[in-house]
DRENDO-1510 file (C-alpha; in Angstrom, 1 decimal, always signed):
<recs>
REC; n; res; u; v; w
REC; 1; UNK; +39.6; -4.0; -21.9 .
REC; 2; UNK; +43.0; -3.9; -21.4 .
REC; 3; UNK; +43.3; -0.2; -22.8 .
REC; 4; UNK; +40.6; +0.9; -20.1 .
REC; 5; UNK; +43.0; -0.8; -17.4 .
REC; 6; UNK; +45.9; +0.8; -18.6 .
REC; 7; UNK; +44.4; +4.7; -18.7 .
REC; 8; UNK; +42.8; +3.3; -15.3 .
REC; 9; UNK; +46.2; +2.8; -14.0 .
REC; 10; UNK; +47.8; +5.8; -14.9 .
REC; 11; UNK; +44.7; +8.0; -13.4 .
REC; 12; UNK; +45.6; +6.4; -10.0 .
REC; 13; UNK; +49.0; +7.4; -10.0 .
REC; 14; UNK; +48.6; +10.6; -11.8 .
REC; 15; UNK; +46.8; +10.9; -8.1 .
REC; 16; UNK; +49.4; +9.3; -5.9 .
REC; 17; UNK; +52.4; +11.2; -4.0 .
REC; 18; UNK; +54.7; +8.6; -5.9 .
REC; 19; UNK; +58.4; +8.0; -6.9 .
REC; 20; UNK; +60.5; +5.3; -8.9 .
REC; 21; UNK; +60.4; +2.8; -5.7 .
REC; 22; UNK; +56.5; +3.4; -5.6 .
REC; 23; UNK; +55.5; +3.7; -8.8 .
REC; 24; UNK; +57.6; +0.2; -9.3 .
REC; 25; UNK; +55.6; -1.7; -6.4 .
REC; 26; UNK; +52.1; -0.5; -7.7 .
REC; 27; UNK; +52.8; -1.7; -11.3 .
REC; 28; UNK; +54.4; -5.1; -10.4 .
REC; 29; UNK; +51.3; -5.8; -8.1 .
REC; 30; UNK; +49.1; -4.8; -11.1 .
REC; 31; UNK; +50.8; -6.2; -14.0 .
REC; 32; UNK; +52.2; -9.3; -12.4 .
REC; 33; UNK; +52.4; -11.4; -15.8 .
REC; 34; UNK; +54.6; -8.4; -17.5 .
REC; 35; UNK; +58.7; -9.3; -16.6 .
REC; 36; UNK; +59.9; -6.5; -15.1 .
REC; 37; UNK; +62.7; -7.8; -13.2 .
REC; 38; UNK; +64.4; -9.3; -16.9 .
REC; 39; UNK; +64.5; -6.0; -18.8 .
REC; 40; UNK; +67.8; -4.3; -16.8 .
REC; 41; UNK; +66.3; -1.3; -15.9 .
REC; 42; UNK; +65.1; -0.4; -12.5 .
REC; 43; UNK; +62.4; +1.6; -13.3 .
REC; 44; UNK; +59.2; -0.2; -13.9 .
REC; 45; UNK; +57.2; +2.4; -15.5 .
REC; 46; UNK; +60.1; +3.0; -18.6 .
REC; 47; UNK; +59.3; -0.4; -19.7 .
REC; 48; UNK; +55.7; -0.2; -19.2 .
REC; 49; UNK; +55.4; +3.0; -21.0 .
REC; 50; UNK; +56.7; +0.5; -23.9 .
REC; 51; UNK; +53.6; -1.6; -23.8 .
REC; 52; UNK; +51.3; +1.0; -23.3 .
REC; 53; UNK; +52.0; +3.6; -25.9 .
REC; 54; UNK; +51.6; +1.9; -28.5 .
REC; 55; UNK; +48.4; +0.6; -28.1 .
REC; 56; UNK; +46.9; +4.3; -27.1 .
REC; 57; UNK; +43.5; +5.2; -29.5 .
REC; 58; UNK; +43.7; +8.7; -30.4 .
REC; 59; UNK; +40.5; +9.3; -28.5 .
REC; 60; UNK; +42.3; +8.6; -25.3 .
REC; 61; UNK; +45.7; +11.0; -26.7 .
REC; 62; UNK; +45.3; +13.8; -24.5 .
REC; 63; UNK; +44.3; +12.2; -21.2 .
REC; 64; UNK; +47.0; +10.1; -21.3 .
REC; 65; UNK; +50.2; +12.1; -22.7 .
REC; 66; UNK; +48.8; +14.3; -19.7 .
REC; 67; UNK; +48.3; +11.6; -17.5 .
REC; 68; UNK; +52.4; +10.7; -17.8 .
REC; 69; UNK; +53.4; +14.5; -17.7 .
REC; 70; UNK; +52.0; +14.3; -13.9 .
REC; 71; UNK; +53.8; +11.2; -13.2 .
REC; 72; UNK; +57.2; +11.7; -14.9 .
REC; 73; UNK; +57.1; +15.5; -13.1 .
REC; 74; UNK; +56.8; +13.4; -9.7 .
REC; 75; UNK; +59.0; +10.7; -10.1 .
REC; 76; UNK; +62.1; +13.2; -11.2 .
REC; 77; UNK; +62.7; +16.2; -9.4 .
REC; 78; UNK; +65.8; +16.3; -11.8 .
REC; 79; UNK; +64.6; +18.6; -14.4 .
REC; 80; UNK; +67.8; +17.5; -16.3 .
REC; 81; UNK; +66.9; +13.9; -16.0 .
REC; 82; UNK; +62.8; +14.6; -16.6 .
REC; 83; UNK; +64.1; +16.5; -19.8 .
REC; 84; UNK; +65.2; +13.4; -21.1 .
REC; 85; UNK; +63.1; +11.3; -20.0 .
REC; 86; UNK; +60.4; +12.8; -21.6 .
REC; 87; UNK; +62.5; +12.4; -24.9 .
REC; 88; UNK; +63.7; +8.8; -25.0 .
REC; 89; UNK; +61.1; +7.4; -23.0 .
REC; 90; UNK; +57.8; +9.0; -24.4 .
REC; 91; UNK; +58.6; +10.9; -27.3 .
REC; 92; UNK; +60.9; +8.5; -29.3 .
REC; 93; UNK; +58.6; +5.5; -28.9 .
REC; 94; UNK; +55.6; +7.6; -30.1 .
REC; 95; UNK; +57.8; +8.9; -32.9 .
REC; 96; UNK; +59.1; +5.3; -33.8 .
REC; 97; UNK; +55.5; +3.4; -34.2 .
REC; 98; UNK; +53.6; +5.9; -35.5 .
REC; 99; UNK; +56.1; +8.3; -37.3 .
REC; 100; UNK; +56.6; +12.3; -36.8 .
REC; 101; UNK; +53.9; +13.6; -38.8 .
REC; 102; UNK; +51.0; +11.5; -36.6 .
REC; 103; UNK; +48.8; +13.4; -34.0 .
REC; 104; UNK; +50.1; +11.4; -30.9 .
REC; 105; UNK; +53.7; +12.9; -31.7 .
REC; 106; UNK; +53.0; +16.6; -32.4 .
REC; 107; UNK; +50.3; +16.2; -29.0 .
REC; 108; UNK; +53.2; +14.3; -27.0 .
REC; 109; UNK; +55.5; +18.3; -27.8 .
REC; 110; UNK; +53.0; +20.0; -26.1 .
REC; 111; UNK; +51.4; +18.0; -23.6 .
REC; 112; UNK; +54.6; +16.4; -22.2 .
REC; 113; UNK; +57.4; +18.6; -21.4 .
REC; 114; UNK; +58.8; +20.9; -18.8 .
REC; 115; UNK; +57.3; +24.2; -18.0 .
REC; 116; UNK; +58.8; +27.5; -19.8 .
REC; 117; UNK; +60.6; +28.3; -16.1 .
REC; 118; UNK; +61.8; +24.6; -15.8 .
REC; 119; UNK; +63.3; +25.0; -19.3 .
REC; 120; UNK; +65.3; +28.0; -18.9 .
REC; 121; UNK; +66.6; +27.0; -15.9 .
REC; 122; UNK; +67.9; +24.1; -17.3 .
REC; 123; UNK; +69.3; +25.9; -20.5 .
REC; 124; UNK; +71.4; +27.8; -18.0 .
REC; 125; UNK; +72.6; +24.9; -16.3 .
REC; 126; UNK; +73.6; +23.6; -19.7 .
REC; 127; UNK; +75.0; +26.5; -20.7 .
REC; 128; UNK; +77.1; +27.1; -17.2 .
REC; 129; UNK; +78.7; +23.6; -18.3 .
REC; 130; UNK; +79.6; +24.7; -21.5 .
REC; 131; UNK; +81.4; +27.5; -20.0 .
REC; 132; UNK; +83.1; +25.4; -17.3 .
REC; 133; UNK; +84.3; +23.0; -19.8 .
REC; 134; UNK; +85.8; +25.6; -21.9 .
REC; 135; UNK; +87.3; +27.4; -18.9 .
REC; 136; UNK; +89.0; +24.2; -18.1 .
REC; 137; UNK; +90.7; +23.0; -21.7 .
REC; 138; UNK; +92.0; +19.3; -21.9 .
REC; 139; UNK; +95.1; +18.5; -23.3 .
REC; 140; UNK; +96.6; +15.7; -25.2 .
REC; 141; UNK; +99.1; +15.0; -27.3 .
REC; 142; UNK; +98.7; +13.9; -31.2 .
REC; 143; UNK; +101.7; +11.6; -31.2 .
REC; 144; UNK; +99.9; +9.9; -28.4 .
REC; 145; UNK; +96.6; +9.6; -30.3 .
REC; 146; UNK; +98.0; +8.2; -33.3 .
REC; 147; UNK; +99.6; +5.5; -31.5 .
REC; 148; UNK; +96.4; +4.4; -29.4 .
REC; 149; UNK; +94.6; +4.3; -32.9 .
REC; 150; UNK; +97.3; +2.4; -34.1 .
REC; 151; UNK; +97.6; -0.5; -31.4 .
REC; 152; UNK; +93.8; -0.6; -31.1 .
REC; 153; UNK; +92.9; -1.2; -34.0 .
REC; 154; UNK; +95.1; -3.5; -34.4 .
REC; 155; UNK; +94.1; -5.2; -30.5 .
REC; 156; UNK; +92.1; -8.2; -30.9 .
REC; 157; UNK; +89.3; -7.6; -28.3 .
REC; 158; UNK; +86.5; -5.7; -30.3 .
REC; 159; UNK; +86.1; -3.0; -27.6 .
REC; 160; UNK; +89.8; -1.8; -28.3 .
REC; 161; UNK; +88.9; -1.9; -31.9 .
REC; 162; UNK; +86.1; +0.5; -31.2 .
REC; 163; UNK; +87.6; +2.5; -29.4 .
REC; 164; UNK; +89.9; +3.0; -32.4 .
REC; 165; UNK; +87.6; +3.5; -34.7 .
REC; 166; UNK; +85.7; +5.9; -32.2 .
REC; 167; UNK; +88.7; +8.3; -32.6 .
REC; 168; UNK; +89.2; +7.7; -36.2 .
REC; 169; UNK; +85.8; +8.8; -37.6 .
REC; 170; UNK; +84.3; +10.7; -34.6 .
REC; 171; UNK; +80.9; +8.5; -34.7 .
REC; 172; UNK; +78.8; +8.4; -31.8 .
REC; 173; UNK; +79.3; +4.9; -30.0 .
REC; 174; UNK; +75.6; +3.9; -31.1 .
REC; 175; UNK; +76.4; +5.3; -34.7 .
REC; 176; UNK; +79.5; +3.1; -34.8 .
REC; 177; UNK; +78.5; -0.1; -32.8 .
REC; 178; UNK; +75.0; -0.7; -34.7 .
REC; 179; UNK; +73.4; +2.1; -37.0 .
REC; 180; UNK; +75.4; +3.9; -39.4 .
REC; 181; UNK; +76.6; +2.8; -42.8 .
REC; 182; UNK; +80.0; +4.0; -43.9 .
REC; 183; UNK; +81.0; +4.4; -47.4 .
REC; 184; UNK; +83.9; +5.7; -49.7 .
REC; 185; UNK; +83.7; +9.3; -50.6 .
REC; 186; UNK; +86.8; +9.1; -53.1 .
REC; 187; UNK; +86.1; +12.6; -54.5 .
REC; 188; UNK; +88.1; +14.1; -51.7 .
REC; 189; UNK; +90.5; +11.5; -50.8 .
REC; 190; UNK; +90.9; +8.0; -49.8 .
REC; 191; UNK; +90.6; +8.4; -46.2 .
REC; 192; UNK; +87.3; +10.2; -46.5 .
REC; 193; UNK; +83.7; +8.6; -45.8 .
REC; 194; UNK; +80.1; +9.2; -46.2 .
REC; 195; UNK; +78.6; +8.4; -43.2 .
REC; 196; UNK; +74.7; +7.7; -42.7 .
REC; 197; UNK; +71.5; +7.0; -40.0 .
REC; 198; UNK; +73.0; +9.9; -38.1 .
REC; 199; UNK; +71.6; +10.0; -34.3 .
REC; 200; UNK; +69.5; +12.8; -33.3 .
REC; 201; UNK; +68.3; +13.4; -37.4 .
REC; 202; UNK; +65.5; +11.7; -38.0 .
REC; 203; UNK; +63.4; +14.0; -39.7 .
REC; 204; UNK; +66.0; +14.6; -42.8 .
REC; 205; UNK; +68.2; +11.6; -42.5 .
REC; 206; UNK; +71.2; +13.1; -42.9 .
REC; 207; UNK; +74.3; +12.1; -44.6 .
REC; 208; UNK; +77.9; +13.7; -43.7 .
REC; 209; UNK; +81.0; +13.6; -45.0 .
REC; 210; UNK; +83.9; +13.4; -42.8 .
REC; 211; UNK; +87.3; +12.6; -43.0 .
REC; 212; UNK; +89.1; +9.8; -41.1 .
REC; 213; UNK; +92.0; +10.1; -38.7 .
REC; 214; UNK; +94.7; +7.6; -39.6 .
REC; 215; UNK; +92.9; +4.7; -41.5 .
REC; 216; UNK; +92.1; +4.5; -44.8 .
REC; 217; UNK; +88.5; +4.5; -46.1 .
REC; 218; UNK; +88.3; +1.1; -47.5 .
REC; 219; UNK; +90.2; -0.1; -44.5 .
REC; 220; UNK; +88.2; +2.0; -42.1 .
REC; 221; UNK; +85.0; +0.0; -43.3 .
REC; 222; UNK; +86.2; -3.2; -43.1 .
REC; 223; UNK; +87.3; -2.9; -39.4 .
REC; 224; UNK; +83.9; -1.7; -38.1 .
REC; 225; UNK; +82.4; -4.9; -40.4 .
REC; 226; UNK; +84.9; -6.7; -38.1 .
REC; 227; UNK; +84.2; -5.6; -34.7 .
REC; 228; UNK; +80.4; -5.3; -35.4 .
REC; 229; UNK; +81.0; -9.6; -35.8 .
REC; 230; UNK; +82.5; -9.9; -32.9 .
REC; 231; UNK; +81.0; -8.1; -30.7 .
REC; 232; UNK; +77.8; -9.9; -31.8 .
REC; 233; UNK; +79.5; -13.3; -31.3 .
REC; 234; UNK; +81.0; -12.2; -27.7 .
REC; 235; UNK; +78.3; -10.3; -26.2 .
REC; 236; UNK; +75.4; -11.2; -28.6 .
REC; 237; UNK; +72.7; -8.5; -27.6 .
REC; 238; UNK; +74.6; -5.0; -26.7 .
REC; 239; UNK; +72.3; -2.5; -27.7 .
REC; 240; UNK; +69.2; -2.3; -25.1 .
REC; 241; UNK; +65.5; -1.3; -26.5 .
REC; 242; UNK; +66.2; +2.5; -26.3 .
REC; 243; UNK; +69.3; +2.0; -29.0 .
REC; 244; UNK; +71.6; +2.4; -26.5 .
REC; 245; UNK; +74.9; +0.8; -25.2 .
REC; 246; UNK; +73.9; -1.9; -22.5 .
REC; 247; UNK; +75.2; -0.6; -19.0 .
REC; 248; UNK; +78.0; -3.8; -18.9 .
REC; 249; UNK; +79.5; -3.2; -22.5 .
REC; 250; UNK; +79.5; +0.7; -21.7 .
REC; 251; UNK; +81.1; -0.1; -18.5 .
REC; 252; UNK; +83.8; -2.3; -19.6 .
REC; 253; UNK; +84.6; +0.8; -23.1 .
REC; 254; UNK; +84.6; +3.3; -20.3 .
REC; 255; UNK; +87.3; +1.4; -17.7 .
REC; 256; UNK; +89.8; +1.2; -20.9 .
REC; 257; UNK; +88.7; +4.9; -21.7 .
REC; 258; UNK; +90.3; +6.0; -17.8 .
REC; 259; UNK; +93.0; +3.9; -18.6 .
REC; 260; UNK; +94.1; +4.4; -22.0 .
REC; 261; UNK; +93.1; +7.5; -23.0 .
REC; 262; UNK; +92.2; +9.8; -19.8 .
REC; 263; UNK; +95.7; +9.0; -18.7 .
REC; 264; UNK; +97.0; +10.8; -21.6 .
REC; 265; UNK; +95.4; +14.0; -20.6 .
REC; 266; UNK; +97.9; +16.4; -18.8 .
REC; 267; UNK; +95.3; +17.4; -16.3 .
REC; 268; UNK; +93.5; +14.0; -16.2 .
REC; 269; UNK; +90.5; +15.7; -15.3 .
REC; 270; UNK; +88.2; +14.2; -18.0 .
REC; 271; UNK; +84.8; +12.1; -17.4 .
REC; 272; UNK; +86.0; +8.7; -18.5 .
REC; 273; UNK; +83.4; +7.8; -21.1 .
REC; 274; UNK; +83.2; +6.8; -24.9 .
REC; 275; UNK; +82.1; +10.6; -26.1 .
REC; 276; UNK; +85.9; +11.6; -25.3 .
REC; 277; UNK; +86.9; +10.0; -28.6 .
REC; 278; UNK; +84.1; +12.5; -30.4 .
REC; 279; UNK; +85.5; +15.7; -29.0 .
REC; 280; UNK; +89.1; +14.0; -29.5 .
REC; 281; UNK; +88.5; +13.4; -33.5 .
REC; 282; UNK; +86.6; +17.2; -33.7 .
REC; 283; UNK; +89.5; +19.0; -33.0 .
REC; 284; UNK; +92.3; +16.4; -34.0 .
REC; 285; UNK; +89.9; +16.6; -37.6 .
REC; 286; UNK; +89.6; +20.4; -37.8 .
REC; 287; UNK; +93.4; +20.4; -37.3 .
REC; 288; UNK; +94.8; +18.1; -40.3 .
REC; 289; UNK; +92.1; +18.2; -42.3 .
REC; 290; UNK; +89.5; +21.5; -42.4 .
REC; 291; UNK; +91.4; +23.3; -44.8 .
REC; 292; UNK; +91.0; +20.5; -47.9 .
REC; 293; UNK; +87.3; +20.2; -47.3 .
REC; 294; UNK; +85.7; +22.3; -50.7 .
REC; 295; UNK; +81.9; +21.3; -49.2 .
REC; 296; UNK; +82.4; +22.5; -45.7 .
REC; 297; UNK; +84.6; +25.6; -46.8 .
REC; 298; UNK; +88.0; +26.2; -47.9 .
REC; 299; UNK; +88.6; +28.0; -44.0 .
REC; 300; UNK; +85.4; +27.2; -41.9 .
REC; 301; UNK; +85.8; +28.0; -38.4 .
REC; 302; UNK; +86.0; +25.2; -35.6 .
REC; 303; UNK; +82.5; +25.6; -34.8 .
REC; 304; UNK; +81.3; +24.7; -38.4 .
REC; 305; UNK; +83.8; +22.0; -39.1 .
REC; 306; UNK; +82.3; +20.3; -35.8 .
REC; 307; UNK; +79.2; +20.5; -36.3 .
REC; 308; UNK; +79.1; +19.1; -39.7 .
REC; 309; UNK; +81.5; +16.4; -39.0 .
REC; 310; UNK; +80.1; +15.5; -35.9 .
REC; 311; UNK; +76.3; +15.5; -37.5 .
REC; 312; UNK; +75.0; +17.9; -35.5 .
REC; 313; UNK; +71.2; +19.4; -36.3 .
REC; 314; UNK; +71.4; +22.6; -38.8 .
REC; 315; UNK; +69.4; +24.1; -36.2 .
REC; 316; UNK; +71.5; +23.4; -33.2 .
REC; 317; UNK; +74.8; +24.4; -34.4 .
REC; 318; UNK; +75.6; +25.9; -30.8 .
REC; 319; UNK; +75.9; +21.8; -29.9 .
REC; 320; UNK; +79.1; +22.0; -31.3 .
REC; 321; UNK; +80.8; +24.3; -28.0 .
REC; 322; UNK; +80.3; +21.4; -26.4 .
REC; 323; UNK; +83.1; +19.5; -28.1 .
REC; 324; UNK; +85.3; +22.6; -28.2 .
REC; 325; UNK; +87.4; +22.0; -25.0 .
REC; 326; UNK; +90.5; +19.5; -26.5 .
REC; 327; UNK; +93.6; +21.4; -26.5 .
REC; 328; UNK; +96.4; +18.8; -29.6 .
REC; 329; UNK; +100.0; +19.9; -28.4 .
REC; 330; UNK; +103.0; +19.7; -30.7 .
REC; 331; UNK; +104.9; +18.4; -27.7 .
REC; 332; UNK; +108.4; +18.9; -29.5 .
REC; 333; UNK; +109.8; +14.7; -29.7 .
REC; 334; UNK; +113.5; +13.3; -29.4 .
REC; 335; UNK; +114.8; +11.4; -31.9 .
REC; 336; UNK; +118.0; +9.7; -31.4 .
REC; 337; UNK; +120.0; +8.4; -34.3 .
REC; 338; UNK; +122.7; +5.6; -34.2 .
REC; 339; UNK; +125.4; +8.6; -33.8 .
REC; 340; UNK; +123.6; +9.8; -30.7 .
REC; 341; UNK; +122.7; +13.1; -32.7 .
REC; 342; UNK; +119.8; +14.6; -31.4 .
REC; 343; UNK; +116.8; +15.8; -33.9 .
REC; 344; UNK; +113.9; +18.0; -32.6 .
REC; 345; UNK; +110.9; +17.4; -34.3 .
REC; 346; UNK; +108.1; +20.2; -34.9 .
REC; 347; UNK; +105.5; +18.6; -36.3 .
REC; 348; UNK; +103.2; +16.2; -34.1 .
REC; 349; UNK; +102.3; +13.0; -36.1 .
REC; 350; UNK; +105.4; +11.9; -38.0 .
REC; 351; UNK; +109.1; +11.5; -38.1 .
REC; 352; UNK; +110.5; +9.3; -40.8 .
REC; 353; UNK; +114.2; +7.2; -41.0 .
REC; 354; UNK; +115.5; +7.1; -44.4 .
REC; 355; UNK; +117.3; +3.5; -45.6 .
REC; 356; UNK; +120.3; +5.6; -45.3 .
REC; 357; UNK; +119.8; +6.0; -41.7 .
REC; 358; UNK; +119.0; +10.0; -42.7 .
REC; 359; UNK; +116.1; +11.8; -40.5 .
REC; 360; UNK; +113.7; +13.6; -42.8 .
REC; 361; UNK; +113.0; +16.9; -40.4 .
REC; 362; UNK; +109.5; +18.0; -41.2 .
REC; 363; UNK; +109.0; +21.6; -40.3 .
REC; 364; UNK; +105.8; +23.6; -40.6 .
REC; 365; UNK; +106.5; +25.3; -44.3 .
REC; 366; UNK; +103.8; +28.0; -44.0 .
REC; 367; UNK; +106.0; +29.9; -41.3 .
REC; 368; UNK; +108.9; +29.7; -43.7 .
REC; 369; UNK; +106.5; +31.0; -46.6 .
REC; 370; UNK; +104.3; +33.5; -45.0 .
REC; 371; UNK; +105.6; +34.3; -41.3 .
REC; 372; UNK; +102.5; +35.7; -40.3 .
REC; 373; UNK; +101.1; +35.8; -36.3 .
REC; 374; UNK; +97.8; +33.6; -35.6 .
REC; 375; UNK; +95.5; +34.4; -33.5 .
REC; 376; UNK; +93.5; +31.7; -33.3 .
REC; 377; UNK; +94.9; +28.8; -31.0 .
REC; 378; UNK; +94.1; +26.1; -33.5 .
REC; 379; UNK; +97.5; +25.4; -35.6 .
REC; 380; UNK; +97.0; +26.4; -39.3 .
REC; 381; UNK; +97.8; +23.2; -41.2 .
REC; 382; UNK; +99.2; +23.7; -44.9 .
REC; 383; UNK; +97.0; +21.3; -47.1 .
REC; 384; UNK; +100.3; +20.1; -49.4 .
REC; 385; UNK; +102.3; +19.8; -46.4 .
REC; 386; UNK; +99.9; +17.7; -45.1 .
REC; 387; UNK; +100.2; +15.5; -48.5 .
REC; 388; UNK; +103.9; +15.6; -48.4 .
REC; 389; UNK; +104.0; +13.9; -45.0 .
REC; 390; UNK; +101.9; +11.5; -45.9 .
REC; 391; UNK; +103.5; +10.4; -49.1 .
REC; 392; UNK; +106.7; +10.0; -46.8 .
REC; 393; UNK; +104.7; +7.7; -44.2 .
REC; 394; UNK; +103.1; +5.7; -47.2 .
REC; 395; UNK; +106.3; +5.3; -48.9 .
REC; 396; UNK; +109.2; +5.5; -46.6 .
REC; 397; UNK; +110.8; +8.0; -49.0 .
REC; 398; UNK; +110.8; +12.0; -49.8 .
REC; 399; UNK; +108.7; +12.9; -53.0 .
REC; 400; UNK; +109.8; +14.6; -56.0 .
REC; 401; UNK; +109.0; +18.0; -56.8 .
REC; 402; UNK; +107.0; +16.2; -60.2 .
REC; 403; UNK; +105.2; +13.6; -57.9 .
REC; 404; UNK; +104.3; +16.0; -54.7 .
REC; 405; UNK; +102.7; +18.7; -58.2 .
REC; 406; UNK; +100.6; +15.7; -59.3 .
REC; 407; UNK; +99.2; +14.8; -55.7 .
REC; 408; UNK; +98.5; +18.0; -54.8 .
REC; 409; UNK; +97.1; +20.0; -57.8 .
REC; 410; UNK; +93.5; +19.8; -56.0 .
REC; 411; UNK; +94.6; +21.9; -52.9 .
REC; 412; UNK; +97.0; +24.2; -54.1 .
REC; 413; UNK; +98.7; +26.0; -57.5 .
REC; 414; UNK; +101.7; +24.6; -59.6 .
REC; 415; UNK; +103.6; +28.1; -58.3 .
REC; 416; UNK; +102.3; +27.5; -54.7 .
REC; 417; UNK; +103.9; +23.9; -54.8 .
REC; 418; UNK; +107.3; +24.7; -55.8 .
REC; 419; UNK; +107.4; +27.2; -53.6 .
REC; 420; UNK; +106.4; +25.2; -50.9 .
REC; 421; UNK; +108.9; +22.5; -52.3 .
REC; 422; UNK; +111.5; +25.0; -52.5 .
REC; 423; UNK; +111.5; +26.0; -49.1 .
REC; 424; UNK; +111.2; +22.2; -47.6 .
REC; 425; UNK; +114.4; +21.4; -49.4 .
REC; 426; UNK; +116.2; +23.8; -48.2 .
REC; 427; UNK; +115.5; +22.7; -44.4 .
</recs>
């Protein structure tokens, strides 16, 4: 009875001249015992589409995927907004309850979704954005970056801490707040992860590997068990029934966002929101880390490296122009030492001050080794200088020509080392 009600319902206002405010009135009149008004969401027929699909028999499919193509088509004239609509709305609930090889979800591709005109005018919309955002590079500054990880993660409200651990491993926010696992992938290094459940890849559930930006791995995974806690103790439900952020925790990660992080743009043109941390950590990865990757490539180009790190679809790897529009500067830093001697600094992420008082200048060896012109904007990053520097932030202290040949046998030759050592000494 109720099912003939329901496909009842949706005839009448598959008939209607309707939109949200409309559509809302007729089903609170009809449903009166269904709480609208509690779910957060100010369209009615969302959350009604919750209790209806799921009860659909596949002899009423077709009439009614049809049915809500009419209605959705009225209710958004935005073909950006219909598009997904149709995807979180319909699609994803069908897919969730009765899985993506059923007959409702391969019915609900065809029957609901926006004509072949609608959908190439909305690829060029998305594609005109793509452009404009890569016409109009933002710029930050590593040093800058670092610190923000550094005093966010160590911040006591759990927000901060996300937003840390956002830029460190490039997750999306729904990935990091509630659905991913995160795991050691020692093999490469000890700041590298295996990250699972990744959004938008049901069908093969991936698994990446990624590499983290300042934290260590085992570290890394013990913070987000941390701020997952809390967050669950402060705000207790933050995830609404679509998997997604709830509009006051995304509201309160996107005021710090303008604050903290849009501030350190140059231009301070950027959309204050959580995904800034993604395209931060794509770039800001590709940068430090690319070139000691064996199962990405030993030189894969920006737009691989994002796409696999950022868990991107196989089949959708032009996703990854999207998060192509971060310029990292090597904004030259002033040092001053007790003598008032002034030091410039090259490289972006560390400067070190001996016991002795000494400053350790740490140069870019690869134009001392092979001074050859790059064309491509990105810095090239030499894999053993990048292990040197760290052994100095780790340890406070230059290594040894022995120790830096044991750390770095994986990424480079015995010959390559020394002469890389070579030259570093002599700066």
């Amino acid at each position: 009875m109720a099912l003939i009600k329901i496909c009842k319902t949706l005839d009448e206002l598959a008939k209607l001249e309707i939109n949200i405010d409309i559509t809302n009135k007729f089903l609170k009149e009809r449903y009166p015992t269904i709480p609208f008004d509690e779910v957060g969401s100010k369209n009615y027929f969302k959350h009604f589409l919750t209790y209806l699909l799921p009860i659909i028999k596949p002899r009423k499919y077709e009439e009614v995927l049809n049915n809500i193509n009419t209605i959705l088509s009225k209710m958004y004239s935005n073909t950006s907004t219909l598009d997904v609509v149709i995807s979180t709305d319909v699609r994803s609930t069908i897919y969730n309850k009765f899985g993506p090889n059923s007959k409702f979800y391969i019915l609900s591709k065809t029957l609901v979704k926006l004509s072949y005109k609608e959908k190439g005018e909305l690829n060029k919309k998305n594609n005109d954005i793509v452009r404009e955002k890569n016409s109009n590079r933002f710029k930050f500054d590593k040093n800058e970056i670092l610190k923000l990880i550094k005093d966010f993660g160590d911040n006591e409200d759990p927000i901060k801490n996300s937003i840390a651990l956002l830029l460190s491993c490039g997750a999306r926010p729904i990935e990091l707040f509630e659905t991913s696992n995160f795991t050691k992938n020692p093999d490469i290094g000890d700041n590298w992860i295996f990250q699972d459940n990744i959004a938008k890849n049901r069908s093969n559930n991936k698994i990446i590997s990624k590499p983290l930006i300042y934290f260590k791995a085992e570290d890394f995974i013990e913070r987000v068990k941390n701020m997952r806690e809390k967050l669950h103790k402060e705000y207790k439900t933050f995830i609404n029934t679509k998997g997604a952020l709830k509009p006051n925790i995304s509201a309160i990660a996107n005021r710090i966002v303008k604050l903290n992080i849009i501030n350190l743009n140059t231009d301070k043109k950027t959309k204050p929101t959580l995904y800034i941390c993604r395209h931060i950590y794509g770039t800001m990865s590709y940068d430090l880390y690319s070139k000691m990757s064996k199962n990405i490539g030993s030189n894969p180009s920006l737009t691989l490296w994002l796409s696999e790190v950022l868990g991107h679809a196989k089949d959708n790897i032009s996703s990854s122009f999207n998060y192509s529009n971060i310029d990292l500067s090597d904004n030259i830093k002033v040092i001053q030492k007790k003598e008032e001697k002034i030091v410039k600094v090259i490289d972006p992420i560390k400067v070190i001050q001996k016991k002795e008082e000494k400053i350790v200048k740490v140069i870019d060896p690869i134009k001392v080794i092979n001074p050859i012109k790059v064309i491509n904007p990105i810095k090239v990053i030499n894999p053993i200088k990048v292990i040197y520097d760290k052994y100095i932030l780790d340890n406070k202290v230059v290594p040894s020509q022995n120790k830096l040949e044991k750390l770095a046998t994986t990424v480079a030759t015995r010959m390559e080392i020394r002469e890389f050592y070579h030259n570093i000494k002599k700066l």
